[in-house]
Structures are given as C-alpha cells and as structure tokens.
MIMITOR-842351 format. One record per residue: residue in one letter; chain; x, y, z negated of N, C-alpha, C in turn. Coordinates in steps of 0.1 Angstrom, whole numbers, plus 5000, padded with zeros to 4 digits. Layout:
BEGIN
('a', 'A', (X, Y, Z), (X, Y, Z), (X, Y, Z)),
...
END
This chain:
BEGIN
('x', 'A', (5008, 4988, 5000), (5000, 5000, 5000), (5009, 5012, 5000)),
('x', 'A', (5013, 5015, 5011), (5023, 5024, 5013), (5017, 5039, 5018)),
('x', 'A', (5006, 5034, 5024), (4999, 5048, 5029), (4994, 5060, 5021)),
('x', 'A', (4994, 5071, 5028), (4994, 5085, 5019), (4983, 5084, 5012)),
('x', 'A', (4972, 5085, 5017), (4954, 5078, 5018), (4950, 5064, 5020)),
('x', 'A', (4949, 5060, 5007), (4949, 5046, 5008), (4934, 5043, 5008)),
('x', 'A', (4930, 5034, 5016), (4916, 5030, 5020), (4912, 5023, 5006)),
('x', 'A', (4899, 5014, 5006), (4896, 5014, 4994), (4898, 4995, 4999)),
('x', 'A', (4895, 4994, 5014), (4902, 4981, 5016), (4918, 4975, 5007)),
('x', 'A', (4926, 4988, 5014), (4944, 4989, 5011), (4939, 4987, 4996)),
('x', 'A', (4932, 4994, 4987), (4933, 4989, 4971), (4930, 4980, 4968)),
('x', 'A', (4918, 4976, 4975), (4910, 4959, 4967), (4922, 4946, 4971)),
('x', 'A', (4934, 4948, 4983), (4941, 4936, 4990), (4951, 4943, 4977)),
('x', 'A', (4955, 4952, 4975), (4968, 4953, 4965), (4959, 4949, 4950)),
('x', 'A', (4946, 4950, 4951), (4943, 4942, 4936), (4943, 4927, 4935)),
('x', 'A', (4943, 4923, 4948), (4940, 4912, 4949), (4954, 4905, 4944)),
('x', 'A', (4964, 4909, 4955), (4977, 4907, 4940), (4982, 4910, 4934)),
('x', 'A', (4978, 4912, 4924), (4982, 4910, 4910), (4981, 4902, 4898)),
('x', 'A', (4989, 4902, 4890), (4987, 4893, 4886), (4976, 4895, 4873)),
('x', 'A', (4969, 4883, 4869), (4956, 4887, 4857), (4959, 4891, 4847)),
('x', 'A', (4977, 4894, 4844), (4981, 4897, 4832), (4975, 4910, 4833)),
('x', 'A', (4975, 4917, 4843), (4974, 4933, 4842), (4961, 4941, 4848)),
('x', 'A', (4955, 4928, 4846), (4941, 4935, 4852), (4935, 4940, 4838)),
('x', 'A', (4936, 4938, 4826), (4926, 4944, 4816), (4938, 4960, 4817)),
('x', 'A', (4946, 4964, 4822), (4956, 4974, 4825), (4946, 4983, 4836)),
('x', 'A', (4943, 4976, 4849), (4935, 4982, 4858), (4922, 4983, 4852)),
('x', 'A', (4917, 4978, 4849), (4905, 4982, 4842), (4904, 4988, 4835)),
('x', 'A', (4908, 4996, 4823), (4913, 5007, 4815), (4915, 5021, 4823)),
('x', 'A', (4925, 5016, 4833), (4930, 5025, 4839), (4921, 5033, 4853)),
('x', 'A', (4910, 5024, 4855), (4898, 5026, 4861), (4888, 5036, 4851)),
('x', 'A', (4885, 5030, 4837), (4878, 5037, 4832), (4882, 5051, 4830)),
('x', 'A', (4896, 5050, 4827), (4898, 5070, 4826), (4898, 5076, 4834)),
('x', 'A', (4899, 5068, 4850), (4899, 5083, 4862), (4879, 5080, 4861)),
('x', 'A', (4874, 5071, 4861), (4862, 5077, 4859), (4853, 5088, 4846)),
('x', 'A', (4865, 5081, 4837), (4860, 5098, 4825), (4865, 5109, 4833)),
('x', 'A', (4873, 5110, 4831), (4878, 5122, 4845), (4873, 5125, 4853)),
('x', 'A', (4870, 5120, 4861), (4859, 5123, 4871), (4841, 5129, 4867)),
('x', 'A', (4837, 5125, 4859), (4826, 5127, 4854), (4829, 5140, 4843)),
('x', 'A', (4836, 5142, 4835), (4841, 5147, 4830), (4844, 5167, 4841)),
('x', 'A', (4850, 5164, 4847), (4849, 5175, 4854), (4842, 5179, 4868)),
('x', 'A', (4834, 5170, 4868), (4820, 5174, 4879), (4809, 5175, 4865)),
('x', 'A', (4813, 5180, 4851), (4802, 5183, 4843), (4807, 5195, 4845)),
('x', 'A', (4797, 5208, 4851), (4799, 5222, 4851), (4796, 5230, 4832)),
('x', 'A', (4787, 5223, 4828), (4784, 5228, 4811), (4778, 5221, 4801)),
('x', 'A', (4778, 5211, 4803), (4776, 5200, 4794), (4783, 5189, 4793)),
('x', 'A', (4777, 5183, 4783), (4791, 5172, 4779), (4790, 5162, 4784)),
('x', 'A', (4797, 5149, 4788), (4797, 5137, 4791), (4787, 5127, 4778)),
('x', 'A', (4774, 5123, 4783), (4766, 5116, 4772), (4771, 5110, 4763)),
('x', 'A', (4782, 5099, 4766), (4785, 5089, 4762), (4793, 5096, 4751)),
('x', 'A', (4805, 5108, 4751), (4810, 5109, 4742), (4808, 5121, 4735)),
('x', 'A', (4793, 5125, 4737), (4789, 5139, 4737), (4791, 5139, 4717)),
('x', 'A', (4793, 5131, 4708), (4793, 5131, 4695), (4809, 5135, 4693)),
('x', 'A', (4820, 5129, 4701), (4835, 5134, 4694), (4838, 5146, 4703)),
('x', 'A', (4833, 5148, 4714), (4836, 5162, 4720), (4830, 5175, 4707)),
('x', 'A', (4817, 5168, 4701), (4814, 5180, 4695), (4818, 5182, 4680)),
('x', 'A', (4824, 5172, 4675), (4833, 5172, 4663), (4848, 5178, 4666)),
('x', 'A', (4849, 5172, 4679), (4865, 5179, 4683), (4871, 5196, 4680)),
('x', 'A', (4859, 5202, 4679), (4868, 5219, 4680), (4862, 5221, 4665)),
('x', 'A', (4864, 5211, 4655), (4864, 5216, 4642), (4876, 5224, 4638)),
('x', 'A', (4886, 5214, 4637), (4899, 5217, 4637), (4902, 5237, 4637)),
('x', 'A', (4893, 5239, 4651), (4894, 5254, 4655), (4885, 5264, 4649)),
('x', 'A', (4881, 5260, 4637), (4867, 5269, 4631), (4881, 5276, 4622)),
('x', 'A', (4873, 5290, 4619), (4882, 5296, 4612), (4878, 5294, 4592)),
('x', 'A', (4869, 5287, 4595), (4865, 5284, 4578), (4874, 5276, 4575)),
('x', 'A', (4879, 5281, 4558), (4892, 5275, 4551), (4889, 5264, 4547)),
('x', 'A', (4875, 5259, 4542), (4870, 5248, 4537), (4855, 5240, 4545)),
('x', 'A', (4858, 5233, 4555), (4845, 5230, 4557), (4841, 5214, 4553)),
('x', 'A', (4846, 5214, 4542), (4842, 5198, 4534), (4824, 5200, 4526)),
('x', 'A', (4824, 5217, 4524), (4815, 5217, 4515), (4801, 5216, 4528)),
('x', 'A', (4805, 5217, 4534), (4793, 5223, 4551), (4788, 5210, 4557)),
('x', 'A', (4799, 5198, 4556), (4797, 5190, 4563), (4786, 5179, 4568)),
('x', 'A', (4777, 5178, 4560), (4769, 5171, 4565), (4756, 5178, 4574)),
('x', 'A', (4759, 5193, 4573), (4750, 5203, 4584), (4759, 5206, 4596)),
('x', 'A', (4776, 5205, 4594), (4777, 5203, 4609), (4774, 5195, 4614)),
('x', 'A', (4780, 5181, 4607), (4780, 5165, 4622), (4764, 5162, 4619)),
('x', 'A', (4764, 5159, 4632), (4747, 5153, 4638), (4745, 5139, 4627)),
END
C-alpha cells in the first residue's frame, strides 16, 4: 500500500495481512479516527457517547478554589 490515496480496496488487501496479533491494535485505532471524525464534524455540541467526561472535563478550569462543597450540583 504504497499509494498517496489509498483506495479502501488497497486497505482491506493490506488488512488482510496482518497478522491477528494486531488486529485488536487496528481496531482501537479505527475507533479514534472515528471519535475524530465525529468529533469535529460536531459544529456545537458534544459527541453523545462521551457527552458526560467532555462535560466534567473543564472543571479543572473553573476559577473556584474549592468545588468539593458544589459537587453534587455540578455533575449530572
């Protein structure tokens, strides 16, 4: 699979050998270009699946010193 643009033929014959050790490798590695992909064709909303740690994620960035006492009115 040497070509610049590789057909999706050219990827299924280069999946075809490989070996099974590294298919749970390709399969992983399939799932993140599809978070990626889904991920940035969302113009303002979140991805469903991980719409709960996206929205825990910008805690870290709150400017409150303590939000231990708040916590069960932030997370859902």
């Amino acid at each position: 699979m040497t070509q610049l643009t590789p057909t999706r033929q050219a990827i299924s014959q280069a999946i075809a050998t490989l070996p099974a050790e590294v298919l749970a490798d390709l399969a992983s590695f399939i799932e993140y270009l599809q978070f990626k992909t889904n991920s940035s064709s969302q113009q303002h909303g979140q991805p469903k699946s991980n719409s709960f740690l996206m929205a825990i994620a910008g805690l870290g960035e709150s400017d409150e010193i303590d939000l231990s006492e708040r916590d069960e009115e932030i997370l859902p």
